[in-house]
C-alpha positions as CSV (number, residue, x, y, z in Angstrom):
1,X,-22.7,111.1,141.6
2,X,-19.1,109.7,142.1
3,X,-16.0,111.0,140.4
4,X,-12.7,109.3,139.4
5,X,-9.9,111.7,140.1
6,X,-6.8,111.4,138.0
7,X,-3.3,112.3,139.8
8,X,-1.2,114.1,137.5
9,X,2.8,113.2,137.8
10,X,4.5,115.4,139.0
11,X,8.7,115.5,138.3
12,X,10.6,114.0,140.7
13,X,13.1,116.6,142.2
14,X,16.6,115.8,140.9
15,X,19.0,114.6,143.9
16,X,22.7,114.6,142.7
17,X,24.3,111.1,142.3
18,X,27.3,109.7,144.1
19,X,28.9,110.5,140.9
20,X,28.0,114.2,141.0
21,X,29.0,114.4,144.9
22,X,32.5,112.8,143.3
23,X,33.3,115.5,140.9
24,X,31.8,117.9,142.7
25,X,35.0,117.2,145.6
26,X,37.2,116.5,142.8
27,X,37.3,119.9,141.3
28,X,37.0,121.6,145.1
29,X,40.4,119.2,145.3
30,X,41.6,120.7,142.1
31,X,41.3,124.6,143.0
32,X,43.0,124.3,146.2
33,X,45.8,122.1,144.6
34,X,46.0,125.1,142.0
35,X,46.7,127.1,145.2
36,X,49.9,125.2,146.1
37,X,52.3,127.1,144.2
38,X,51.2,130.4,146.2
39,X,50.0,133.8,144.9
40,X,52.0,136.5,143.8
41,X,51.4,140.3,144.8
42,X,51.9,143.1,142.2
43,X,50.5,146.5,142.4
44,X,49.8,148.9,145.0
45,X,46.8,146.6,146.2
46,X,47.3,143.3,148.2
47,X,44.9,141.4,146.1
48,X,47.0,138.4,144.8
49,X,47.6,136.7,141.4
50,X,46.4,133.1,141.8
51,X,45.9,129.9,139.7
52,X,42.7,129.0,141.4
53,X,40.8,131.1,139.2
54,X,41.5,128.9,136.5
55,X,40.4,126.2,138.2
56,X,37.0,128.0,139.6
57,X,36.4,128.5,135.3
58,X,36.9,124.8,134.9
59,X,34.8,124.0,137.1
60,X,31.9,125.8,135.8
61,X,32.7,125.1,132.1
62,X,33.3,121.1,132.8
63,X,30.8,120.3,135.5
64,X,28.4,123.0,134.6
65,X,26.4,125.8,136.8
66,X,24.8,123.4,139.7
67,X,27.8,121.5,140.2
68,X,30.3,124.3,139.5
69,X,28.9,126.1,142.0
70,X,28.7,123.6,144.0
71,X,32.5,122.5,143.8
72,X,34.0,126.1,144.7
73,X,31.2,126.3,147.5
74,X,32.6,123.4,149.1
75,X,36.0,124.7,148.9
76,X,35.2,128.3,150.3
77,X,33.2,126.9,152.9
78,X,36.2,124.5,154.1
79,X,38.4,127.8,153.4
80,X,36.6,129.8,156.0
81,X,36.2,126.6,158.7
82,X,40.3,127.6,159.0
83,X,41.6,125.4,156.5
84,X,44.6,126.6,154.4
85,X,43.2,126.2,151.0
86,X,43.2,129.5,149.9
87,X,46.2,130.0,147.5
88,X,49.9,130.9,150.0
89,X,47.7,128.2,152.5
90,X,45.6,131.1,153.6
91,X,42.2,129.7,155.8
92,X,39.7,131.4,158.1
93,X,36.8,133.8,158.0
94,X,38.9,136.8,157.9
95,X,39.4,136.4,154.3
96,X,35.8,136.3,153.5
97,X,35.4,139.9,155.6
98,X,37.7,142.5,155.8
99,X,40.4,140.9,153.2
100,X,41.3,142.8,150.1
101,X,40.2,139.5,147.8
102,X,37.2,139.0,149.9
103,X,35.0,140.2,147.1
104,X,36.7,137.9,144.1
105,X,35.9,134.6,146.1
106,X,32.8,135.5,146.3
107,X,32.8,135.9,142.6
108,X,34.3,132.8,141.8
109,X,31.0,131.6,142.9
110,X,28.5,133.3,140.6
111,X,31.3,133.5,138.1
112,X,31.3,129.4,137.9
113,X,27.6,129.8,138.0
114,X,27.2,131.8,135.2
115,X,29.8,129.8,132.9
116,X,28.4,126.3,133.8
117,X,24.9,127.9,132.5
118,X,26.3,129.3,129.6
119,X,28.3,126.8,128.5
120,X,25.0,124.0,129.3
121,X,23.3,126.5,126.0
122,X,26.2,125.7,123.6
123,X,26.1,122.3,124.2
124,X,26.7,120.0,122.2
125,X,28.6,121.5,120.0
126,X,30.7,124.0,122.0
127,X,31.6,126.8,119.7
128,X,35.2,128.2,120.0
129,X,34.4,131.6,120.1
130,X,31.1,131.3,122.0
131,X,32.9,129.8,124.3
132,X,35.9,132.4,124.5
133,X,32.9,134.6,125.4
134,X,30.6,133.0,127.9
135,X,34.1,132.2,129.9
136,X,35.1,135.8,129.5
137,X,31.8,137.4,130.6
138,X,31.7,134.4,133.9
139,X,35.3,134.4,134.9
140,X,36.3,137.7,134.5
141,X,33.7,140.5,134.4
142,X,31.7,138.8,136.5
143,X,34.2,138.3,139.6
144,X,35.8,141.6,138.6
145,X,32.2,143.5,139.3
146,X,32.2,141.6,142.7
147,X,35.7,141.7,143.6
148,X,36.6,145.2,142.1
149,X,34.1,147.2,144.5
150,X,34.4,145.4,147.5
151,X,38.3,145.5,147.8
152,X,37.8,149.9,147.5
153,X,35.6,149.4,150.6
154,X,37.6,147.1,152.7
155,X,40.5,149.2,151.9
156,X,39.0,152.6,151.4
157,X,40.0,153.4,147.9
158,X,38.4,155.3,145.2
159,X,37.1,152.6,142.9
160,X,38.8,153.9,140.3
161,X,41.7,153.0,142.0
162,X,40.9,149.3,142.7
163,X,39.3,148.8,139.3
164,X,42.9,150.5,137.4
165,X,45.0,147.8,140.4
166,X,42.7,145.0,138.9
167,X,44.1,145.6,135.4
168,X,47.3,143.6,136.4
169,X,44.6,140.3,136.2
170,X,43.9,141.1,132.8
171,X,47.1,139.3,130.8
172,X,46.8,136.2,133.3
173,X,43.0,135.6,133.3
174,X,42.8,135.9,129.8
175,X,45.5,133.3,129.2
176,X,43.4,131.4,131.8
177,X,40.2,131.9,130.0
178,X,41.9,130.2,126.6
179,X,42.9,127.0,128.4
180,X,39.7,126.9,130.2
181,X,38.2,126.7,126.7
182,X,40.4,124.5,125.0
183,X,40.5,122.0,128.0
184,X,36.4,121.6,128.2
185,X,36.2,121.4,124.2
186,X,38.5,117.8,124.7
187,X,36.7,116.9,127.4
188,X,33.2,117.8,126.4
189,X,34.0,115.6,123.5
190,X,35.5,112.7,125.2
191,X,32.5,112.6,127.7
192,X,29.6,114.0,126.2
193,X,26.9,114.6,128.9
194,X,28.6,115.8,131.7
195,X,26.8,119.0,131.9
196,X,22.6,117.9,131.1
197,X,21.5,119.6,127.4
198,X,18.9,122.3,128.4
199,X,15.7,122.0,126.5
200,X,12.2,124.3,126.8
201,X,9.9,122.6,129.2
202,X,7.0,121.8,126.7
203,X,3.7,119.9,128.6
204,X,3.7,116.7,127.5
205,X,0.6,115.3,125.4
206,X,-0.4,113.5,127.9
207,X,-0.1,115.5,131.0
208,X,-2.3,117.7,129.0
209,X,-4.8,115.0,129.2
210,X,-4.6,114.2,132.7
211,X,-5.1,117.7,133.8
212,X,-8.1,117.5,131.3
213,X,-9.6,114.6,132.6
214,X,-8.9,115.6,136.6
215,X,-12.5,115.0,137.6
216,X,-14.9,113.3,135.4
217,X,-18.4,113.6,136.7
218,X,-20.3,110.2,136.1
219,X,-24.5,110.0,136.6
């Protein structure tokens, strides 16, 4: 008896391109250049006003979750090597720790997550108000659930306290938000296919086969 195995393809893992590696450092270069003008501090809590949010939500709503994440990864992790990147040129591991914003860069990295994926299901056509929303949830409620708790414990606040200081983001992020949108909606149409179309992974016909025909027995 002899058999005639079949080897099934299997998907060849996806390695990011040269291109990907050059937008990923492109919008890293963006977010710290949004940190030139400096931060402003309001409120009885020393957690400042930035631009770099805004560019953390383009980010993920342009490149799209892997990439987005990515790009503010690479940024974070050149912050905390000690270079001044960090909005007011602020660099080092001590803002990742004990800071009061520690907990809103950390944020800005599931928040560009979670609008790159978001934004990759509306795709192509990018509704307005679906997109007012998936930026909303990503780039504010989900930093402000990170960032929000974790300044009451590095300052020892109630976190009622911290989460009523965070309302002076509101105005500014939101204005953020609605330029993120409108920015990605010309770009998304001006480069379509920047961010991959997700589609259900359906077996194909013939891998069906394959896996079928694995071993065939033959007398």
């Amino acid at each position: 008896m002899t058999s005639s195995p079949l080897i099934a393809r299997t998907p060849t893992p996806r390695i990011m391109s040269v291109r990907d590696l050059s937008q990923i450092a492109i919008f890293a270069a963006l977010i710290a250049a949004l940190g030139l003008p400096g931060a402003l501090s309001i409120g009885a809590v020393a957690v400042p006003i930035t631009f770099q949010t805004l560019g953390v939500m383009l980010a993920g709503a342009i490149l799209g979750a892997r990439k987005g994440f990515f790009a503010v990864l690479l940024l974070l992790a050149l912050a905390a090597a000690g270079l001044p990147l960090l909005s007011g040129g602020r660099g080092g591991i001590v803002w990742f720790t004990t800071s009061p914003s520690a907990g809103y860069l950390y944020g800005w990295l599931l928040g560009a997550l979670v609008i790159g994926y978001l934004t990759g299901l509306l795709l192509p056509r990018y509704r307005l108000w679906a997109a007012l929303g998936a930026t909303t949830l990503g780039g504010l409620v989900v930093v402000y659930l990170i960032g929000v708790p974790v300044t009451a414990i590095n300052l020892g606040l109630p976190l009622w306290v911290a989460l009523v200081d965070a309302a002076k983001f509101l105005p500014g992020d939101l204005i953020k938000v609605v330029v993120t949108v409108l920015v990605a909606r010309q770009v998304h149409r001006a480069y379509p296919g920047l961010i991959p179309p997700r589609r259900s992974a359906a077996p194909a016909p013939e891998a069906a086969d394959v896996t079928a025909g694995a071993v065939t027995p033959a007398s």
